[in-house]
C-alpha positions in Angstrom: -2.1 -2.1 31.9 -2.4 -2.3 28.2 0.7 -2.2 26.3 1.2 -1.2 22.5 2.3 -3.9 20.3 1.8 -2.0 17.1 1.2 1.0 15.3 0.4 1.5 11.6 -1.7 3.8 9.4 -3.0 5.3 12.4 -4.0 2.3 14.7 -2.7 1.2 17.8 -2.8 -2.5 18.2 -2.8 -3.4 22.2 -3.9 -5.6 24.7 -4.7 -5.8 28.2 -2.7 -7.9 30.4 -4.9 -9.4 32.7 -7.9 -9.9 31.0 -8.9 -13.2 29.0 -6.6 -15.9 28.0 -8.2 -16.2 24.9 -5.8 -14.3 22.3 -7.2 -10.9 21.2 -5.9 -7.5 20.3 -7.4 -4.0 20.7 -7.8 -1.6 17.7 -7.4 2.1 18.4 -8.2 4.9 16.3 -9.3 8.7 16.3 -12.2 7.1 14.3 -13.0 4.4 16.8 -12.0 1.2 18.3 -12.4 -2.9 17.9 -11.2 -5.9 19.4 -10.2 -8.6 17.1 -10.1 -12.6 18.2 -7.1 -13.9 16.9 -7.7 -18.1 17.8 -9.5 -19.8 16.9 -9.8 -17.8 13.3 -9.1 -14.2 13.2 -12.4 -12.6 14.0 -14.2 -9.5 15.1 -15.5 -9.6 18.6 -16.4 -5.9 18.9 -16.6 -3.0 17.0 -17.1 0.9 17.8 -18.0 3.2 14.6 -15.2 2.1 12.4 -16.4 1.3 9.0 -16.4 -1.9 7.1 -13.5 -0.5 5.0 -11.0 0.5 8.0 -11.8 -2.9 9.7 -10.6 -4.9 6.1 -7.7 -2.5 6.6 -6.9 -3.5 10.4 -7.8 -7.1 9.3 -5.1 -7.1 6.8 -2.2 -5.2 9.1 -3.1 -8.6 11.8 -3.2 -11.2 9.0 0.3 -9.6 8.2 2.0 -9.6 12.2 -0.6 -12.3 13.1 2.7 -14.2 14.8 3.9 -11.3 16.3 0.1 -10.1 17.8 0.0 -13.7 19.0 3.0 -13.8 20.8 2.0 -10.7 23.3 
């Protein structure tokens, strides 16, 4: 299961439920995907074919609901 916690300029922030304890979120786009650490720093653990600019873009939406992503 991977529920959506957010959507914004055409990312879908999500995570799945039963995977590591360690908090993270999921990046989803036509363009490609990512999955952010979000403890102990904010911090990109993966990346597929998004560019450097889209990933400062998805960096700054989860610096700006960093509570609320850490709270799924």
């Amino acid at each position: 299961m991977s529920p959506t916690i957010h959507r914004e300029a055409g990312y879908r922030f999500f995570f799945f439920s039963r995977e590591e304890s360690r908090p993270h979120v999921y990046v989803y786009s036509t363009d490609g995907e990512s999955k952010f650490w979000l403890e102990p720093k904010l911090e990109l653990a993966k990346n597929y074919r998004l560019t450097k600019i889209q990933l400062k873009e998805i960096e700054r939406i989860i610096e700006g609901h960093y509570d609320e992503f850490k709270a799924a």
